[in-house]
N, C-alpha and C positions, 0 to 999 in steps of 0.2 A: 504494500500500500504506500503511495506516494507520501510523503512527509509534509505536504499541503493538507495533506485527510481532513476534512471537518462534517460534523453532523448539527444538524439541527433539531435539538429536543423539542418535540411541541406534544399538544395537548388540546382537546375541542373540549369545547361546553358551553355552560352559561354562564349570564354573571352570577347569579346563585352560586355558583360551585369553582370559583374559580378561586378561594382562599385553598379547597381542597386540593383541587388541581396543582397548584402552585409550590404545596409542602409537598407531592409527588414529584414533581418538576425538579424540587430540591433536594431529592436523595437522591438522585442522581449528579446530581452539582455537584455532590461532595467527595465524588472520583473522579468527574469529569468538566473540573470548573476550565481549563484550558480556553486562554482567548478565541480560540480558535472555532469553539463551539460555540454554539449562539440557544434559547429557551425564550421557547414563544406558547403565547395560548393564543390560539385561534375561536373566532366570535362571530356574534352580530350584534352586541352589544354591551358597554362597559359602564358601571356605577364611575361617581369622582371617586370615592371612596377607594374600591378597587384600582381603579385606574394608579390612587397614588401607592396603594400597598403595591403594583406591581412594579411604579415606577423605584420604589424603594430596595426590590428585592431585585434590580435589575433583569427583569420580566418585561418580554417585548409582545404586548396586544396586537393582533393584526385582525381588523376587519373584514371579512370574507363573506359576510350577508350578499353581496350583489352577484360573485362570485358564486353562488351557492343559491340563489333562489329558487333553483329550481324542487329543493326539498321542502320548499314551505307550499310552494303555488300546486305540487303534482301530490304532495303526500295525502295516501288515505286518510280519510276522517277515522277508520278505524285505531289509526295506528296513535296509537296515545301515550303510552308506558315511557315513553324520551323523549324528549326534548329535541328541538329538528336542528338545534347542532352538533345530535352524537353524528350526525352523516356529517359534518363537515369535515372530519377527520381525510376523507376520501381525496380531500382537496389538497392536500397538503403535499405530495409534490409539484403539482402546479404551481402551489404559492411559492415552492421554495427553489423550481426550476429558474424563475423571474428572478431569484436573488443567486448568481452563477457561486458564489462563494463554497457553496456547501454540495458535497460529492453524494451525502444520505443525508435521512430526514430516521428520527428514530420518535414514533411517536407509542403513546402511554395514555391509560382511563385513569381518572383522577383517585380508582382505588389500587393503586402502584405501585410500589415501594421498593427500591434498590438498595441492598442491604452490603453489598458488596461490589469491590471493582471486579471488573471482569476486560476482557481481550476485545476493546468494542469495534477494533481496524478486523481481529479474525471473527465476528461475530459480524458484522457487515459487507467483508469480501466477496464472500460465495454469491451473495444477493444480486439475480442480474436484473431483477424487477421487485418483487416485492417477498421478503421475509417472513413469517408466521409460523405459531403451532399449530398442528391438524387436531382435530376435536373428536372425528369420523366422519363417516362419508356422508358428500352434500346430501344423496339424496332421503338419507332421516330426518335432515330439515324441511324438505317436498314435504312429507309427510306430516313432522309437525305442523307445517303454516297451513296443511291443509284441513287442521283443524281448529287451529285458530282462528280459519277465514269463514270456516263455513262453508267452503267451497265455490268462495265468492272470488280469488283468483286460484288460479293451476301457475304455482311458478314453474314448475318443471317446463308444461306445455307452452309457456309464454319463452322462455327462454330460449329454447328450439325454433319458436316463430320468428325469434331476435335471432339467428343464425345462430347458435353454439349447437355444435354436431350433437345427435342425438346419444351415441355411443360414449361423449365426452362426460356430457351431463351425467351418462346412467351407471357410469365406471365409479365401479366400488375404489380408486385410486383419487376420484374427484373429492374433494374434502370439503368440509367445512371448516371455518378456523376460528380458534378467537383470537381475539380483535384488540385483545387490554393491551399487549406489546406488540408492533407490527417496524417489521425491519422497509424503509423506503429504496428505493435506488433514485434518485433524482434526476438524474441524466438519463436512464434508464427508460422511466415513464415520463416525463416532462409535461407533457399537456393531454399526450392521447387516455393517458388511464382513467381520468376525469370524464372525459369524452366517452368513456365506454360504459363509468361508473352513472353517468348522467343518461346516458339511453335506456339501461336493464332499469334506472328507477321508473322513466318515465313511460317504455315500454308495459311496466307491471303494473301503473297506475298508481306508482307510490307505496304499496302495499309491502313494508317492511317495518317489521318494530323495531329494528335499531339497524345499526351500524353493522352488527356483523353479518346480518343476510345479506345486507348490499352488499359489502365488501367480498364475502365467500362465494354468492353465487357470480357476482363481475370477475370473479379471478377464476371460474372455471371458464372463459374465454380461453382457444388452443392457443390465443397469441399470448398472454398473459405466464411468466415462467415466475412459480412460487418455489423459494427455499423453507424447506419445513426445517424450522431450529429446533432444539431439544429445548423437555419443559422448565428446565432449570432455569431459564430466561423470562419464563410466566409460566413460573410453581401457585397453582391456583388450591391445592390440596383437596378438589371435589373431585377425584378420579374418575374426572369425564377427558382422557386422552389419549390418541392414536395410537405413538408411539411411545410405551411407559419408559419413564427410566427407571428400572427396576431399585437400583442400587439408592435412589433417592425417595423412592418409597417406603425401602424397606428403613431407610437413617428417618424417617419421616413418622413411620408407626412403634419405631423400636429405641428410638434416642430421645433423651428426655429432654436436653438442652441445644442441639448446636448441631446442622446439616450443612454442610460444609458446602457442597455445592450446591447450595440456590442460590442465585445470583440477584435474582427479582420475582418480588412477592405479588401474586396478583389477589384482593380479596373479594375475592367474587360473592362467599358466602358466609356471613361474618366479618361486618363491616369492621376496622379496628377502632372505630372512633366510639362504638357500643359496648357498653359495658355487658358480659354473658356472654357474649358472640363465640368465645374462642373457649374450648375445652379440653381440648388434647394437649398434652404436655409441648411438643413442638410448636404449636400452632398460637401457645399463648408466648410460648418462647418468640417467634416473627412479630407477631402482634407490640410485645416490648420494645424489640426493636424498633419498630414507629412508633410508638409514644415518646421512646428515648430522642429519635430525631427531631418528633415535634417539640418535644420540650426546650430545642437546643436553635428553633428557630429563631429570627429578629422580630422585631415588630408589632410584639404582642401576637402574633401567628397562634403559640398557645394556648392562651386565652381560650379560643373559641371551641378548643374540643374539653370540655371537666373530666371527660371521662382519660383524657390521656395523662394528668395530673398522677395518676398511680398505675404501678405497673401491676401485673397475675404476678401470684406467689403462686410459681410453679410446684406443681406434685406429679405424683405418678402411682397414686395405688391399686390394687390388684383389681380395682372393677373398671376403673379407666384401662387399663395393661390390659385386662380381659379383652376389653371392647376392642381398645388398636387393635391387637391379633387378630381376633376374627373377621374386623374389616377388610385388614392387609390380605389375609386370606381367601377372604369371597373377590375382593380385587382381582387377584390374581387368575379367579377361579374363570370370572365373569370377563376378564379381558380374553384368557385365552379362549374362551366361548360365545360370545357376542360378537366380535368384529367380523369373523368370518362367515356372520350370519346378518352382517347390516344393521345389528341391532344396539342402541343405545351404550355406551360401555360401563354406563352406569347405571344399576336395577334399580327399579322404585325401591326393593326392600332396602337398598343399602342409604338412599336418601331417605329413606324413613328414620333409621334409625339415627342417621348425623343428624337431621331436623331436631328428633326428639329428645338426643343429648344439647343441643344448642340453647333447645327451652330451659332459660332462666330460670321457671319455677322448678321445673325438674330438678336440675343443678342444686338448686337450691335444698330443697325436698332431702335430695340423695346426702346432699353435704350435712345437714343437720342430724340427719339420722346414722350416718355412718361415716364422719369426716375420714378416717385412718383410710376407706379404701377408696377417696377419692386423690 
């Protein structure tokens, strides 16, 4: 990699969320503050307020509403659950082809969090278009939104109509991805990904609840070349992914303190700004680690989360010990048995039971009646 390398951290949202966005923004800074990098959130609109916490934390807002209209004017009335600048993320080689300085764009969901430096020149190399982890394949998203919609759109069937080969769509190789970490190439896609990304919305009539159906099904386009990164880049802990890394699952249900190789925490479930949220010995161990960074922010940043003011007094007794094992276990059971069959790689039963340990009251309940095996 050229010794000019730079990336462009960014970040979409709103202005609601943009204190969040911003302490994600910033653990990352704190391996890769190098001039050379630049940390933007992208918008359509900014409080003064914000404007000056961003102007403070050397945070560059960049307007993209005009750029982007097309997800407020085409998006379904159905689609409500986000905010119509989680799509603006899409833009973002566009916006950062226009500025020639930066070679990648490395973009992040405001529930983030880089706990470690990592090799970001060998973690963006391979990338000749755009970076991601696979989740499984696209078409068990068909099938979910075709019950979301009601069967009021067929993305499969529209996608096909938009030219993507039928064979490409229907290959168990086509992926869905999430979306919290996503590696750019900037030179790479420069303006057409946008262009591609802006026909499958407008084609499908807007009909996506967020960011990553657009993103996943635009990227099963045969011209679109995705590098699938290991999850250790976006360790989400819901063992819903492609390709396990075993070795990180097992440090993950079996290590009470410290997994060496995760690099960046995605919290998908189990926010860390919630108090309860996080129950597994590892998972409150991560969760620390952001509280530790928030606390160490400027600005009064802080402040705003109470619940980050004290960290888990981590444990690990025999009924939580119990639990890990036996999830690690059906994991393992359910990856080697699901994928080959298209099917979810996460079982309801195994979300049932992380739901029901996450419940506060439960937690609660269990801790009161029998602290020692919590």
């Amino acid at each position: 990699m050229a010794p000019c390398f730079r990336v462009a951290f960014f970040a979409s949202c709103d202005d609601n969320y943009i204190p969040t966005t911003a302490a994600a923004l910033l653990s990352f800074r704190r391996f890769f503050g190098d001039a050379r990098h630049g940390y933007f959130i992208v918008g359509s609109h900014i409080s003064n307020a914000n404007a000056d916490l961003l102007l403070k934390l050397n945070v560059t807002f960049v307007d993209v509403s005009n750029l982007c209209k097309v997800f407020e004017t085409h998006r379904n009335a159905r689609c409500t659950k986000y905010v119509k600048e989680c799509f603006y993320i899409a833009a973002g080689p566009s916006v950062f082809y226009q500025n020639t300085e930066y070679d990648f764009c490395l973009s992040i969901d405001g529930d983030v969090f880089c706990q470690r430096e990592f090799d970001l020149a060998g973690l963006c190399k391979p990338v000749r278009h755009v970076g991601m982890r696979g989740v499984g394949p696209l078409r068990r998203c068909f099938e979910d939104r075709a019950v979301r919609f009601k069967g009021e759109c067929d993305h499969r069937a529209e996608l096909i109509r938009l030219g993507f080969p039928e064979e490409t769509v229907d290959s168990p190789q086509t992926l869905e991805y999430n979306t919290g970490v996503i590696i750019w190439n900037v030179r790479g896609l420069n303006r057409w990904w946008f262009e591609l990304c802006e026909r499958v919305f407008v084609g499908l009539d807007g009909a996506f609840e967020s960011d990553q159906d657009l993103i996943s099904m635009a990227a099963a386009h045969p011209s679109v070349d995705v590098h699938e990164f290991d999850e250790c880049y976006n360790f989400n802990y819901s063992m819903d992914t492609y390709k396990a890394n075993w070795k990180l699952w097992f440090d993950f249900y079996f290590r009470n303190r410290n997994v060496d190789g995760v690099y960046i925490s995605h919290f998908i479930r189990g926010k860390p700004w919630i108090r309860g949220n996080a129950i597994f010995p590892m998972q409150q161990h991560l969760v620390n680690q952001w509280r530790a960074h928030i606390r160490s922010l400027p600005h009064g940043l802080d402040s705003r989360w109470e619940e980050a003011r004290a960290d888990y007094e981590i444990k690990g007794g025999m009924l939580i010990q119990a639990l890990m094992h036996a999830l690690f276990m059906w994991h393992m059971v359910n990856h080697v048995v699901a994928i080959p069959n298209l099917k979810y790689t996460t079982p309801i039963f195994t979300y049932s039971v992380y739901i029901l340990t996450l419940t506060k009251k439960l937690h609660s309940a269990l801790f009161a009646f029998a602290p020692s095996l919590l």
